[in-house]
Backbone bond lengths (Angstrom), bond angles and torsions (degrees), N, CA, C in turn:
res aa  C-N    CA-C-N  psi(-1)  N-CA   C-N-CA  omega(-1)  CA-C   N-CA-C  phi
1 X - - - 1.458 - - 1.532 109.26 -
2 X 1.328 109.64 133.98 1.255 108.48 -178.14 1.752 126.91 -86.76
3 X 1.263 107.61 117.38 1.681 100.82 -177.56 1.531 129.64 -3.92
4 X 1.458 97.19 -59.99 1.643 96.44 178.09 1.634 119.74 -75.54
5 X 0.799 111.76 8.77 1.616 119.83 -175.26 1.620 95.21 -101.08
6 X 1.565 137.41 -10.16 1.154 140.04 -157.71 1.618 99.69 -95.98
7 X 1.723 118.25 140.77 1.545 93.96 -168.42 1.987 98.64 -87.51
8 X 1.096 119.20 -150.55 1.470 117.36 -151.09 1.774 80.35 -97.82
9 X 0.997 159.29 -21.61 1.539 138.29 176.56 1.125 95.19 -91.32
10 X 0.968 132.41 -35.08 1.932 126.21 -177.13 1.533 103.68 -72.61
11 X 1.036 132.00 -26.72 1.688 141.61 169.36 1.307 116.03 -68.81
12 X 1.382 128.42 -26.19 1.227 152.44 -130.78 1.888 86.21 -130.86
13 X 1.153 115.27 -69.45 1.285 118.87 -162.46 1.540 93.99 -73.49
14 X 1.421 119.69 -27.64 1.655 101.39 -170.54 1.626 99.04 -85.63
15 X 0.974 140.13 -22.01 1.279 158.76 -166.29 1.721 92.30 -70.20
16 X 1.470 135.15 -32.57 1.274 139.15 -168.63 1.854 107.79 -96.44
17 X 1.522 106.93 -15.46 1.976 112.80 -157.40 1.684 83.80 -88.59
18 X 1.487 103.29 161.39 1.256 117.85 163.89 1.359 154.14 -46.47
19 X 1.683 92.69 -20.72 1.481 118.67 169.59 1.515 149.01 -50.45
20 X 2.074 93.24 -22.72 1.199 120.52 177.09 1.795 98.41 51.66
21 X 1.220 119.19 63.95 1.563 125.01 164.41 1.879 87.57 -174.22
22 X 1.802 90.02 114.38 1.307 116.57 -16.80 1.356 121.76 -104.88
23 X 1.513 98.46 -177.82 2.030 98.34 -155.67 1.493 89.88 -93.75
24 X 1.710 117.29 -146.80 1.151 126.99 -145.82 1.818 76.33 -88.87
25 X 1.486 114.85 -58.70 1.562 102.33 -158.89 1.788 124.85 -52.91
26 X 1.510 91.52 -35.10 1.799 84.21 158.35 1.060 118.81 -65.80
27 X 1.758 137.34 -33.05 1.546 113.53 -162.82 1.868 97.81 -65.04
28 X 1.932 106.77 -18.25 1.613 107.15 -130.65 2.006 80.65 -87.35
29 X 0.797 125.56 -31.60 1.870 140.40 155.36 1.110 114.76 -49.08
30 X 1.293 153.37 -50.56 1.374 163.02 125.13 1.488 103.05 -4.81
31 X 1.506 109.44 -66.97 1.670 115.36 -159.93 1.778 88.50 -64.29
32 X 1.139 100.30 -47.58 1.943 95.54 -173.98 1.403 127.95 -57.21
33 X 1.655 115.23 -37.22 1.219 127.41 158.82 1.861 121.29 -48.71
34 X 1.596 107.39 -43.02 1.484 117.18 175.02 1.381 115.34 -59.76
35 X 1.529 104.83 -47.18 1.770 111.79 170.28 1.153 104.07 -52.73
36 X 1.217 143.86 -55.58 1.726 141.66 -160.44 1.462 90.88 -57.81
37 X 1.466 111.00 -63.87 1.593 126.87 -166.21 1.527 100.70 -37.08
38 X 1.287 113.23 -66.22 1.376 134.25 -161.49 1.745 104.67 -61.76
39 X 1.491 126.33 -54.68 1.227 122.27 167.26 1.304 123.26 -50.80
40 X 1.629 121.51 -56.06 1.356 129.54 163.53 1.887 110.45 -29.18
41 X 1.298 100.28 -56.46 1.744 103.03 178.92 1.506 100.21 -56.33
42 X 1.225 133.55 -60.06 1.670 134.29 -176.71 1.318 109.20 -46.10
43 X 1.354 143.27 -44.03 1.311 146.60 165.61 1.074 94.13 -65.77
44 X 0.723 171.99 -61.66 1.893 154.04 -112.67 1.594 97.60 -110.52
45 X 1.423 109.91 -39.72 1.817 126.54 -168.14 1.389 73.08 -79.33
46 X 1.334 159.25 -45.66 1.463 143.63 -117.08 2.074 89.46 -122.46
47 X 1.333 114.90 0.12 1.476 117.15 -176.68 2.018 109.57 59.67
48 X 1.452 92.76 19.82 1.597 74.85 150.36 1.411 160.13 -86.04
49 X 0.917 139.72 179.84 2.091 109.24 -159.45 1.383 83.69 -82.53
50 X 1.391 101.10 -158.44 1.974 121.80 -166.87 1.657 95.77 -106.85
51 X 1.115 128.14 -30.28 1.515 138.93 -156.87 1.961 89.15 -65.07
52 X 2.002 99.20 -60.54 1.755 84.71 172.14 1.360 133.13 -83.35
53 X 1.285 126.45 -6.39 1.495 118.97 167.06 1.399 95.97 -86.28
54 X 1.436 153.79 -52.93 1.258 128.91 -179.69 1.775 127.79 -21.52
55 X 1.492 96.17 -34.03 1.440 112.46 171.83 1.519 121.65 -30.83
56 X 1.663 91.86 -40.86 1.533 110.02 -165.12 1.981 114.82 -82.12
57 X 1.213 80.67 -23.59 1.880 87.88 -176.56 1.269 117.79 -81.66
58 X 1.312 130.51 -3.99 1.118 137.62 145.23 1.544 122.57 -45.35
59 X 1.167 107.59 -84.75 1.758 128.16 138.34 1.178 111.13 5.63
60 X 1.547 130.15 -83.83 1.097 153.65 149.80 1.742 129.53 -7.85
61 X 1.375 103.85 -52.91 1.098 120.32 179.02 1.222 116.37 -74.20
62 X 1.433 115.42 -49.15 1.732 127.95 168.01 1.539 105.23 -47.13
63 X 1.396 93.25 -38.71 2.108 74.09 -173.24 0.948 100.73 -81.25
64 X 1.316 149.72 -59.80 1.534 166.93 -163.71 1.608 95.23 -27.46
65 X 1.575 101.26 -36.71 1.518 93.20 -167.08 1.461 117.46 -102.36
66 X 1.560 108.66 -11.83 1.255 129.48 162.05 1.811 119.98 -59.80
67 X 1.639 109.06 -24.76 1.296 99.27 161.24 1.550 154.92 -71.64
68 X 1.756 70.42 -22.93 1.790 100.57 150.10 1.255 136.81 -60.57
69 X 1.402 105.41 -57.40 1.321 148.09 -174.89 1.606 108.33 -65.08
70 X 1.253 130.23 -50.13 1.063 140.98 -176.98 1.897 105.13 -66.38
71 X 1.498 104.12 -42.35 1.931 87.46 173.46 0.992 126.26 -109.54
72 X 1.392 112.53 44.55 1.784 135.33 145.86 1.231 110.57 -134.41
73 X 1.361 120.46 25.30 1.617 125.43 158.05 1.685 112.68 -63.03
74 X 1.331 88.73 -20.76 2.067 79.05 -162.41 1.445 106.78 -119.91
75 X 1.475 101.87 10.63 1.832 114.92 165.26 0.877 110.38 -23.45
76 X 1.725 114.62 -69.88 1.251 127.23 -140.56 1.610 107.06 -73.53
77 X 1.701 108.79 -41.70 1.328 109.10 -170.39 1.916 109.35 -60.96
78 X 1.359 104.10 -41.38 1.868 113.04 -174.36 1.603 95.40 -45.66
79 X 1.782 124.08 -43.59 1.429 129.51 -145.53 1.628 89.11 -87.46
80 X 1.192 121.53 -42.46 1.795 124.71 -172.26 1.415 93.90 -62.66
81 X 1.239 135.25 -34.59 1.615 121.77 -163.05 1.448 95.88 -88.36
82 X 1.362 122.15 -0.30 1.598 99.62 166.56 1.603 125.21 -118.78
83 X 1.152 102.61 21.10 1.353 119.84 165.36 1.561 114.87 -93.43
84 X 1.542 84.13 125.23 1.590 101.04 -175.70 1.797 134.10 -35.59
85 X 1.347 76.56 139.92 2.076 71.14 -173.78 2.027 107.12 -140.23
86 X 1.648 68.77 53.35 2.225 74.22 -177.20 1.807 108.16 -70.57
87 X 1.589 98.10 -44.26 1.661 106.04 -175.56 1.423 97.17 -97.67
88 X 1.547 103.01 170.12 1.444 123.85 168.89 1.339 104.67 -47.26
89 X 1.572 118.74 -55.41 1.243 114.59 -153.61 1.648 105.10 -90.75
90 X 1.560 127.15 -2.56 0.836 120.34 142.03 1.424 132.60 -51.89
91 X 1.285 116.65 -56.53 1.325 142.64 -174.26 1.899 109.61 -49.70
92 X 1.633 101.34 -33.13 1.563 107.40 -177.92 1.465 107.57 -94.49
93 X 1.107 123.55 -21.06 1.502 124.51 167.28 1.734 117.96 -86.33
94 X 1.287 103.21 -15.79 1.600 109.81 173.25 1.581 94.54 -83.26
95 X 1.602 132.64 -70.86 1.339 125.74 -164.49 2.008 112.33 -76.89
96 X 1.188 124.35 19.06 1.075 134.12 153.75 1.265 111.37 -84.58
97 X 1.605 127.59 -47.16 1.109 126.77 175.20 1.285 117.73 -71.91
98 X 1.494 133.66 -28.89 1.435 120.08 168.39 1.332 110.66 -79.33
99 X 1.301 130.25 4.28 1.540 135.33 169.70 1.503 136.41 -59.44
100 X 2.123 73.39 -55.42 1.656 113.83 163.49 1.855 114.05 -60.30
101 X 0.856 98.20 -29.94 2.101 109.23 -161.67 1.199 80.38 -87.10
102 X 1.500 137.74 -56.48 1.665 125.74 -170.24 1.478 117.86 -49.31
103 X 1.664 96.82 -45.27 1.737 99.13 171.43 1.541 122.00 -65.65
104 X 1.083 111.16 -16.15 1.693 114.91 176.75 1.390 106.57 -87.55
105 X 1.720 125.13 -24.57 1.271 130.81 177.42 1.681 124.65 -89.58
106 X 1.524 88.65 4.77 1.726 105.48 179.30 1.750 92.08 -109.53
107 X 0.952 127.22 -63.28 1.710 140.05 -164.41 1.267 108.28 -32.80
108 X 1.351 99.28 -44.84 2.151 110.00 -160.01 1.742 93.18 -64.87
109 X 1.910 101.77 -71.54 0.812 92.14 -168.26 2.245 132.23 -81.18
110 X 1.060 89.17 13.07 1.546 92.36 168.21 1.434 116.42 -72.74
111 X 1.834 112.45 -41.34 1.091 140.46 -160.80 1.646 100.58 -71.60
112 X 1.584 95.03 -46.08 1.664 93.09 159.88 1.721 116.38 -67.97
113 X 1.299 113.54 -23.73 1.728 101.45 172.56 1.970 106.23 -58.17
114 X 1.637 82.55 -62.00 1.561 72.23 -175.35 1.841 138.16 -67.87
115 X 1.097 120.71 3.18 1.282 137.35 146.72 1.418 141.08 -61.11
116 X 1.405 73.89 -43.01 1.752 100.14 162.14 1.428 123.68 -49.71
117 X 1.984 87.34 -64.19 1.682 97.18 -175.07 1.471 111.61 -66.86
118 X 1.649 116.42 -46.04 1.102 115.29 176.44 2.143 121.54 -34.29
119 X 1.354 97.48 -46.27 1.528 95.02 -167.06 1.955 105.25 -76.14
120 X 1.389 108.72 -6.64 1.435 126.06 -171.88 1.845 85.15 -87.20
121 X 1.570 137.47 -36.04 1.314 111.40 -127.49 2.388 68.20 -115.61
122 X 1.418 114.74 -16.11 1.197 107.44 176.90 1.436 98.98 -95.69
123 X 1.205 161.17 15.33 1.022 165.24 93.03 1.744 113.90 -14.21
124 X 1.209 106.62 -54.48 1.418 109.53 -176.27 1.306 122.52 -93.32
125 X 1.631 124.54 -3.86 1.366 130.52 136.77 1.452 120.69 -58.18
126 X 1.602 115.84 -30.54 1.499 105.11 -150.23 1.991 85.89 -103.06
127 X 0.800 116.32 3.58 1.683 114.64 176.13 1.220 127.82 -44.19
128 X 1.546 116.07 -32.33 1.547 114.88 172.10 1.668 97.22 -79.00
129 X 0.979 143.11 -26.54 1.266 158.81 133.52 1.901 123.94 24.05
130 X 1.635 73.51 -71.16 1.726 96.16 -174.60 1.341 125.14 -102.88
131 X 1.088 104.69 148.58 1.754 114.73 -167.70 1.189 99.10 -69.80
132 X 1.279 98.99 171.46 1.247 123.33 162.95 1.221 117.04 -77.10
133 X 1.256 130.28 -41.47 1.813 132.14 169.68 0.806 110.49 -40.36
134 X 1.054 134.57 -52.28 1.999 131.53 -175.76 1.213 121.86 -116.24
135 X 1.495 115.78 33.31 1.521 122.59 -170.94 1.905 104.20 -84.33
136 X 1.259 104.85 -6.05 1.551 89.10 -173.12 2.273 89.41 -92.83
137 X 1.300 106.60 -0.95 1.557 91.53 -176.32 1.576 100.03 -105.83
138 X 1.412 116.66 12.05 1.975 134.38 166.25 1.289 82.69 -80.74
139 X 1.446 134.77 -66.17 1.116 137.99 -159.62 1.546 122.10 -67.17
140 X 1.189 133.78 -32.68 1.275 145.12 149.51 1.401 105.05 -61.67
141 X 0.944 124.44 -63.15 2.017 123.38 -178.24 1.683 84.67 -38.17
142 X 1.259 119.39 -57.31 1.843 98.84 -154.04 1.442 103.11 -81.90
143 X 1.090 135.57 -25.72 1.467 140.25 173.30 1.952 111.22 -55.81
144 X 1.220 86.17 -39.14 1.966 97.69 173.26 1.635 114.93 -93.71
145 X 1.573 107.75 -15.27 1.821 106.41 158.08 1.299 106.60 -72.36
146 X 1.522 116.40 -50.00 1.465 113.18 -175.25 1.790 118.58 -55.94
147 X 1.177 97.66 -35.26 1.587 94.67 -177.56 1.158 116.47 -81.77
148 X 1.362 115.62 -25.72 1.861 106.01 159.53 1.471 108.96 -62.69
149 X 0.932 92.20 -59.17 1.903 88.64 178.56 1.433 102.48 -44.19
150 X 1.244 147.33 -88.93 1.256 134.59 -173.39 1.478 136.08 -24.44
151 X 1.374 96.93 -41.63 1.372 122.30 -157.91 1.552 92.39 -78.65
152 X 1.942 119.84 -68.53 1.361 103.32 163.35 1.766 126.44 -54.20
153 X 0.851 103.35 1.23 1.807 100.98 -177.33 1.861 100.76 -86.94
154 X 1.591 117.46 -14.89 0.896 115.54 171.73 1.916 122.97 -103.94
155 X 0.940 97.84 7.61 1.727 109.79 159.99 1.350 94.01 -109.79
156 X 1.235 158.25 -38.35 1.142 118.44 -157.35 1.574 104.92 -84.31
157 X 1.639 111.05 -46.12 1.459 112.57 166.18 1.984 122.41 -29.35
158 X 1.195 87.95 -51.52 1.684 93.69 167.08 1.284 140.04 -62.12
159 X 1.286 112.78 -27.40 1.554 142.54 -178.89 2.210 97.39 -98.64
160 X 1.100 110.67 -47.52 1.435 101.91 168.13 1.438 111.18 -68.66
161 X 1.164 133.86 -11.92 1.727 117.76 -175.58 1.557 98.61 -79.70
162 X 1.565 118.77 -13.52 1.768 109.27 -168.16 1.976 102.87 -99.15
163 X 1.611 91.21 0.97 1.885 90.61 177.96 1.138 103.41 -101.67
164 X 1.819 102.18 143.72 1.432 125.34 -153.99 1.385 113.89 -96.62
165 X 1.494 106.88 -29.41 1.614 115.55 164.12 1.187 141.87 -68.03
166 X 1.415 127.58 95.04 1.214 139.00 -143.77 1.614 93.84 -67.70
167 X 1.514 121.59 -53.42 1.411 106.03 -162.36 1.497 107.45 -72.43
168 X 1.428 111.96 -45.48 2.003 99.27 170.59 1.504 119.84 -65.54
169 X 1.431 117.63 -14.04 1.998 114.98 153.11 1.422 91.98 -57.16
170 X 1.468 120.83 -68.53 1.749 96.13 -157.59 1.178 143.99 -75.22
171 X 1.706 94.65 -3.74 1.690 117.26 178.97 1.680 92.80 -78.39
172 X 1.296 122.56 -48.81 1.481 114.13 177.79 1.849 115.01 -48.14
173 X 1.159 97.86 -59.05 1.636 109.61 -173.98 1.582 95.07 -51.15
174 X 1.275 128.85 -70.37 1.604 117.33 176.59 1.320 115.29 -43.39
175 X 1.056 129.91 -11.23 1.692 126.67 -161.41 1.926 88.21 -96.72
176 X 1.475 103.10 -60.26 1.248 76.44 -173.93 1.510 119.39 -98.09
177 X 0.976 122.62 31.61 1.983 127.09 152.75 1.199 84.29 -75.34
178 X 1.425 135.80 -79.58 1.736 114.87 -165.34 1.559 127.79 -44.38
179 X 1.342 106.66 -26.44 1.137 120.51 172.76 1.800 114.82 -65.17
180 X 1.720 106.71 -55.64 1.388 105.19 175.37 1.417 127.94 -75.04
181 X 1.481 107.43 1.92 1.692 104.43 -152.48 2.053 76.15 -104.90
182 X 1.651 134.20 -57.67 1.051 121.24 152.87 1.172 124.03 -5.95
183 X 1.692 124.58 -83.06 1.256 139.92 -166.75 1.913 109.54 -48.97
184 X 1.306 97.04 -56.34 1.693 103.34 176.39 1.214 122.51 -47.76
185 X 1.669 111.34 -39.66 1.763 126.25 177.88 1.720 85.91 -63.96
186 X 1.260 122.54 -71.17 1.128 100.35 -150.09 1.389 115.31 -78.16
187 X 1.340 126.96 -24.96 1.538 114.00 171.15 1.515 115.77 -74.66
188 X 1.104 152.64 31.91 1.425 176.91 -117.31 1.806 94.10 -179.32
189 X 1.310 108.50 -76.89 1.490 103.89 -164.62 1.730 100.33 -63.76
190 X 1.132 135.72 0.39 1.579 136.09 -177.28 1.479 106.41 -95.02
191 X 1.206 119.67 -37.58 1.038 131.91 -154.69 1.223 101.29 -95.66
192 X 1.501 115.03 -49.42 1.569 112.53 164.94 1.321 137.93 -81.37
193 X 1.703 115.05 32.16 1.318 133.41 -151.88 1.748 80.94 -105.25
């Protein structure tokens, strides 16, 4: 059964079992999906058309699937460490493959950074937008974008300390400073709205 198909106490209770599924990057995809949810409701309470909250379900969908996605991100690396490494040329086809699994264990959850920020940076266009009636649940939507964003910013950091390639480590590390330095402008301008 797939995570998102689980209702919110069954998500909740599996989120507590030993299994670690799901781990931090699904809850941190989840929290980002709720922000979309939660802004979408602020426009709608605020009588805006469907054309600009549709904006948000895009957004939405990427994470939705990232909660899945995120606890079989690191399959691949658990399966590379058990492939044999008696010969040399074992040994280079075994640590190529946990190389490969790191990059699949950085992707998911970055992808949740940038989804994240994205629904934080359409949030902070649509601000003249929203009422005042439901501005403290604008304000929770960006508090729960930010923490997906964080939250994946802390698997991928973790999963990049075991990759060996210095120039795709630093193309990642630039990817997400643009990612966090974005996100901060705009949850700042929400917060101080």
């Amino acid at each position: 059964m797939k995570l998102i198909d689980l209702s919110v106490s069954q998500y909740i209770e599996k989120a507590a079992d030993k299994t670690s599924m799901p781990g931090g990057g699904s809850v941190a995809a989840l929290c980002g999906a709720l922000a979309s949810s939660l802004a979408v409701m602020v426009l709608k309470l605020s009588g805006v058309d469907d054309i600009t909250w549709e904006l948000y379900d895009v957004h939405s969908e990427f994470l939705q699937e990232n909660i899945d996605k995120d606890s079989t991100s690191f399959d691949d690396v658990l399966k590379a460490f058990k492939l044999p490494k008696n010969t040399e040329e074992e040994s280079k086809i075994r640590s190529a493959a946990i190389q490969k699994g790191y990059i699949k264990a950085i992707d998911v959850p970055l992808f949740t950074m940038e989804e994240a920020g994205k629904v934080l940076d359409l949030m902070a266009k649509h601000l003249p937008l929203m009422g005042e009636e439901a501005f403290s649940d604008a304000l929770i939507a960006a508090d729960l974008a930010r923490t997906a964003l964080r939250g994946a910013a802390h698997t991928v950091r973790l999963n990049l300390a075991s990759l060996k390639d210095e120039t795709l480590k630093a193309s990642y590390e630039k990817r997400m400073a643009q990612i966090e330095g974005n996100a901060k402008i705009h949850y700042e301008a929400i917060q101080g709205f």
